[in-house]
C-alpha positions in Angstrom: 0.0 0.0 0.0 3.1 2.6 0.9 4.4 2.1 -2.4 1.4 2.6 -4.3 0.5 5.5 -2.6 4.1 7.0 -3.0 3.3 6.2 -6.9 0.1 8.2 -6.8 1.9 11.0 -5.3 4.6 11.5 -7.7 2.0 10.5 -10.4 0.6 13.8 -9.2 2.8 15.6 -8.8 3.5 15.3 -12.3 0.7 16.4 -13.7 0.4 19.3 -11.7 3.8 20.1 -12.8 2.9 19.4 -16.3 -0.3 21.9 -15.5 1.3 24.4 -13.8 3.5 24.8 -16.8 0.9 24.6 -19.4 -0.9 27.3 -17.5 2.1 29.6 -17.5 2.9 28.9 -20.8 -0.3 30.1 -22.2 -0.7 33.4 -19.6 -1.0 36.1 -21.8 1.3 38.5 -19.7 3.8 35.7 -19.6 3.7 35.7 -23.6 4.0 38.8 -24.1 7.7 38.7 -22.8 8.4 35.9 -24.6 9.2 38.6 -27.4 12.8 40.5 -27.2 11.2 44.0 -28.0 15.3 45.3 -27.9 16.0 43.2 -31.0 16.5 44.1 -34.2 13.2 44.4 -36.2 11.6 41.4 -38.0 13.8 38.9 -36.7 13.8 35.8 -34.3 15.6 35.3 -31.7 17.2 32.4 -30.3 15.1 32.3 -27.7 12.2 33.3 -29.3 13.0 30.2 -31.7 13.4 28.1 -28.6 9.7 29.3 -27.6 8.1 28.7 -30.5 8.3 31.7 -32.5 7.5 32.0 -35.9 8.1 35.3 -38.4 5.5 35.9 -40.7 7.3 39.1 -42.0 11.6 39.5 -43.0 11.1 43.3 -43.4 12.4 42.5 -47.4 8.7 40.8 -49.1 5.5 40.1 -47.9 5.8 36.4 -48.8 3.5 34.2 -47.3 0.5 36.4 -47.4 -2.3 36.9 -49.9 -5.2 39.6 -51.4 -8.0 38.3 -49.5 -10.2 36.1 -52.2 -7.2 36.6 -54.7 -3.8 34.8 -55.8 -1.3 37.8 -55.0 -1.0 40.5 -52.7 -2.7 43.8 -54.0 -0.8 46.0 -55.4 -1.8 48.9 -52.8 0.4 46.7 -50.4 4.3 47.4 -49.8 7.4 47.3 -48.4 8.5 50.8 -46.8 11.3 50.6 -44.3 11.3 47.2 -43.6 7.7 47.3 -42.6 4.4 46.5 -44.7 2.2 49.3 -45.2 -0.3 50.2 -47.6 -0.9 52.9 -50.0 -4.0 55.3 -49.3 -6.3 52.8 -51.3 -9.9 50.8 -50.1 -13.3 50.6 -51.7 -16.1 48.8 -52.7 -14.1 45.4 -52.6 -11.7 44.2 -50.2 -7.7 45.4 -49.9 -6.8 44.0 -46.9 -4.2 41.0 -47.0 -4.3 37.5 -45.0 -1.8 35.0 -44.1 -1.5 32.2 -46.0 -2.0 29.3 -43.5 -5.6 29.4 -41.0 -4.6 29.5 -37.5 -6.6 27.9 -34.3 -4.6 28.6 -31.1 -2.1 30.6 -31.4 -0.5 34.5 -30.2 0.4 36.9 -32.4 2.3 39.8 -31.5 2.8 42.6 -33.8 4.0 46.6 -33.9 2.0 49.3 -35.7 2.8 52.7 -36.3 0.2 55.0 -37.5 -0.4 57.8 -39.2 -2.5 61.0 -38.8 -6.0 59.9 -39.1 -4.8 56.0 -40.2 -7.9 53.9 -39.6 -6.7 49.6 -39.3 -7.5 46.5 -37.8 -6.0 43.0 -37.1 -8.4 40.6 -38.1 -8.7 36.8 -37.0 -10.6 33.6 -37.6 -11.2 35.0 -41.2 -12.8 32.6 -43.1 -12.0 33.1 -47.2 -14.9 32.4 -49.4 -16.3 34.4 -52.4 -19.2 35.1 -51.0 -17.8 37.4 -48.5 -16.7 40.8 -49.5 -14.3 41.7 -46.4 -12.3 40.3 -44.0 -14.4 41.8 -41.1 -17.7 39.8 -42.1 -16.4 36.8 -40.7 -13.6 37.5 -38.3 -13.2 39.3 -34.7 -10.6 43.0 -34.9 -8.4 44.3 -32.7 -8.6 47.9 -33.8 -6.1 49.9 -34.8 -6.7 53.6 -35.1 -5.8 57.1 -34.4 -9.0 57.6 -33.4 -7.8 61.6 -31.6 -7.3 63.0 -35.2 -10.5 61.1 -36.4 -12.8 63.7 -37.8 -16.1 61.9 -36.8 -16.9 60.9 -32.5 -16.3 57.4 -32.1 -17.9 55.2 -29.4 -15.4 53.6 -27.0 -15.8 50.5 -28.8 -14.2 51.8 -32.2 -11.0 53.1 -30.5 -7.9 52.2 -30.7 -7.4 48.4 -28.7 -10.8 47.6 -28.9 -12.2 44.4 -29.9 -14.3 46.4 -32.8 -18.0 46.7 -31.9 -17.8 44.3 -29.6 -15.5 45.2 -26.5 -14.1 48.7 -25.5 -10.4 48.6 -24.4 -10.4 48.5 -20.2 -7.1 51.1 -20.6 -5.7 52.9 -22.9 -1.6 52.5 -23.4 -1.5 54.5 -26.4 1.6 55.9 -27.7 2.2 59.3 -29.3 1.4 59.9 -32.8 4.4 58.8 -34.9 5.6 55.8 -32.4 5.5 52.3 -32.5 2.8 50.3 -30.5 3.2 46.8 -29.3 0.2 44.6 -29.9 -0.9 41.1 -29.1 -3.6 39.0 -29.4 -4.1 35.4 -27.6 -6.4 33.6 -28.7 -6.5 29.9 -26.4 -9.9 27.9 -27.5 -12.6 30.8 -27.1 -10.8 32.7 -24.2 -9.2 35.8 -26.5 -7.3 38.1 -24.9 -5.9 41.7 -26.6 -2.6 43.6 -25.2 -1.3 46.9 -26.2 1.7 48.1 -25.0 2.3 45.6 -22.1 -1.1 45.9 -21.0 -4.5 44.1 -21.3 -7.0 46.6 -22.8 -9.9 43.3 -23.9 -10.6 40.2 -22.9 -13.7 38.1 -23.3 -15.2 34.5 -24.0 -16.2 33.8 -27.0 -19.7 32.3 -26.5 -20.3 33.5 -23.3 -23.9 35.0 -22.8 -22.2 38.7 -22.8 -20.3 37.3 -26.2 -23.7 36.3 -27.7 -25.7 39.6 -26.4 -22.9 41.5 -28.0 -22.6 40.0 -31.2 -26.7 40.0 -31.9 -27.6 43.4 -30.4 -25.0 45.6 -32.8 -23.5 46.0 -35.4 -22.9 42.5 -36.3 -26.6 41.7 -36.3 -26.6 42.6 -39.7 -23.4 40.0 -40.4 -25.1 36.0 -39.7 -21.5 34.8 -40.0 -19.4 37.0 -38.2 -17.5 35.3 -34.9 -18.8 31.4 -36.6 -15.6 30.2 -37.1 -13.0 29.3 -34.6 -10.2 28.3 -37.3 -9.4 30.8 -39.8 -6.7 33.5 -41.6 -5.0 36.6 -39.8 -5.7 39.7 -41.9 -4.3 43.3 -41.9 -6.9 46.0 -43.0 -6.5 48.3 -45.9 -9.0 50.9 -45.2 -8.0 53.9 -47.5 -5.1 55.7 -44.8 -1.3 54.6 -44.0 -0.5 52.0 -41.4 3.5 50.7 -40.7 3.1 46.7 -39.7 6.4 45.1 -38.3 7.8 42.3 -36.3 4.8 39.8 -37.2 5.6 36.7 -35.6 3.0 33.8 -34.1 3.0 31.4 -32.1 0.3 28.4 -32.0 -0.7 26.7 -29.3 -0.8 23.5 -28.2 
């Protein structure tokens, strides 16, 4: 009987070790240092290889994204000091880029650098199909926004950080016009969690009775497929004004 109870207790030990770590390894907090912010842009790190880590931008090509519903990249898309950016171009049919692969569980950590007026968004669980115009139809954004030069009053919920007409951002971290911002966005099963600058301005459950009053009592209401899929593309928004992207990199969980 000693014996096997010593057996059960290192048994259990072990699996709240095992737990302990997977809980630490997906806090969002704990991710977000993960990434060597005094590095050289658009690169990994050892230790950010060791993590995990992958870049989904070199700072040279925007390889291994795509015109949403198209073959290329649009031509309003390029490379402007080792950052992706967009020329002041949008309209009736969708501008904005995705990644090439769908993504599940993963973090993705980003910077952005706006300029006056520059309206964006980081959109996820984008589902590509013809029969959707935009990215946002389908997909959850983090929005990205100089909302204090914007010449029309926003509601909290359009600002920059917020979950976009869903969730207003809880703080508001911003940095001055001009600067680069630090984003990330955790998304672990349907917990999803968005940081700016070190600190967590949303975080919700998708499919939670607040998600579902949200998502049927706005703007959304109008859009039967936005927030249905829990697999799907990573998209950067071209909405007519100039947004700097750099240091992409993800991360997917297990």
């Amino acid at each position: 009987m000693k014996k096997q109870t010593a057996s059960l207790l290192i048994v259990f030990a072990l699996m709240l070790t095992v737990s302990c770590k997977t809980s630490q390894t997906k806090d969002p907090l704990k991710l977000y240092s993960e990434i060597d912010r005094t590095a050289a842009p658009n690169i990994l790190t050892d230790s950010e290889k060791g993590k995990g880590w992958q870049l989904l931008f070199d700072g040279t090509n925007i390889s291994g994204w795509h015109g949403f519903n198209m073959k290329g990249v649009p031509e309003y898309w390029v490379v402007e000091d080792q950052a992706i950016t967009m020329l002041t171009e949008g309209g009736q049919e969708s501008q904005d880029i995705i990644t090439d692969k769908v993504y599940r569980n993963f973090v993705f950590s980003a910077e952005f650098k706006l300029t006056k007026a520059a309206n964006s968004g980081i959109i996820f669980q984008v589902a590509e199909d013809p029969k959707y115009k935009f990215p946002y139809e389908t997909g959850p954004e983090f929005q990205v926004i100089d909302h204090g030069n914007w010449p029309d009053k926003l509601e909290d919920w359009q600002i920059c950080g917020a979950n976009y007409a869903m969730y207003s951002p809880k703080v508001k971290p911003y940095k001055a016009l001009g600067e680069w911002n630090q984003v990330m966005l955790v998304v672990n099963e349907n917990h999803v969690t968005q940081i700016l600058n070190g600190e967590v301005v949303v975080t919700y459950e998708k499919y939670s009775d607040e998600w579902k009053k949200l998502r049927a009592s706005g703007k959304w209401a109008d859009f039967p497929d936005y927030g249905k899929y829990d697999e799907g593309h990573i998209s950067l928004q071209n909405h007519g004004t100039k947004v700097f992207y750099r240091n992409l990199k993800i991360k997917e969980l297990k």
